[in-house]
C-alpha positions in Angstrom: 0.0 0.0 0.0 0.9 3.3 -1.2 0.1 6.7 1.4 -0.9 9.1 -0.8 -1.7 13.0 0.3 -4.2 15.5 -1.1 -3.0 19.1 -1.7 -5.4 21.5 0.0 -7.1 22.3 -3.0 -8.4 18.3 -3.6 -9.4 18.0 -0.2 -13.1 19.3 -0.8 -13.4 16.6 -3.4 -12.4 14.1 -1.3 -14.5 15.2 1.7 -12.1 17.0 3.4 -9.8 14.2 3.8 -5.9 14.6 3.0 -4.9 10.8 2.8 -5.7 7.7 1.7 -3.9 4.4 1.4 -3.8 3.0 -1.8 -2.7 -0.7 -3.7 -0.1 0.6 -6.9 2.9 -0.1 -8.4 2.8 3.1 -10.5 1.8 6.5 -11.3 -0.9 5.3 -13.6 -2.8 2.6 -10.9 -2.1 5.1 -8.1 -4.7 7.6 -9.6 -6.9 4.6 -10.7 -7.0 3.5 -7.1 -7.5 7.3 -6.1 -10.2 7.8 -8.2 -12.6 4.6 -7.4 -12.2 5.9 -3.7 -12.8 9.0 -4.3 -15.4 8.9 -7.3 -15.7 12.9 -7.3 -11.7 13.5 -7.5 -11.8 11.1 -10.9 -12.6 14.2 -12.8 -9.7 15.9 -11.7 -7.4 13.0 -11.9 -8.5 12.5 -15.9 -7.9 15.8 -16.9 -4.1 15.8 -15.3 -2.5 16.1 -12.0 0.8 16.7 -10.9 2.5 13.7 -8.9 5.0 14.4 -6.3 7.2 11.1 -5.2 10.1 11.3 -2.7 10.0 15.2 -3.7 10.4 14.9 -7.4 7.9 15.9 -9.6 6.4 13.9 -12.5 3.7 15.2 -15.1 2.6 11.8 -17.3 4.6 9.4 -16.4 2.2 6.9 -16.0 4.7 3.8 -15.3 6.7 5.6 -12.8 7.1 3.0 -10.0 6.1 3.1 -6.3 7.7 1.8 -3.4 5.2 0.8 -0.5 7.5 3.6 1.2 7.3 6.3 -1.0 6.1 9.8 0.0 3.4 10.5 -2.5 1.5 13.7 -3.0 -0.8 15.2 -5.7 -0.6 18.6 -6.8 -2.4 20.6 -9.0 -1.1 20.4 -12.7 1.7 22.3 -13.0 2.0 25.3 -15.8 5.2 26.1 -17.6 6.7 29.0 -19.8 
């Protein structure tokens, strides 16, 4: 299992919670997971998120693997320029 933590902006689609524990070897089964626990963050999760893991940030990297240990966020999709 996979801790995963909610930026404050997510929270309110996940009923104010900040943390869940989900089964995933990647990226891509990680926000699968997320999203049939938290059916109103799917949205969100389809149309792009930012994923944070052991403080490095990945944008579509869908096979990026987990470690049952890794520190896991979501974030917001981050612009560039």
């Amino acid at each position: 299992m996979v801790q995963v933590r909610l930026s404050g902006t997510f929270k309110s689609y996940a009923g104010g919670r900040d943390a869940f524990e989900i089964e995933a070897a990647n990226v891509r089964q990680l926000l699968d997971g997320l999203g049939e626990a938290c059916p109103k963050l799917r949205p969100i999760l389809d149309k792009g998120v930012a994923v944070a893991i052991d403080g490095e940030i990945y944008r579509d990297s869908w096979f990026q693997s987990l470690r049952p240990d890794s520190e896991v966020f979501i974030l917001p999709r981050l612009a560039g320029g």
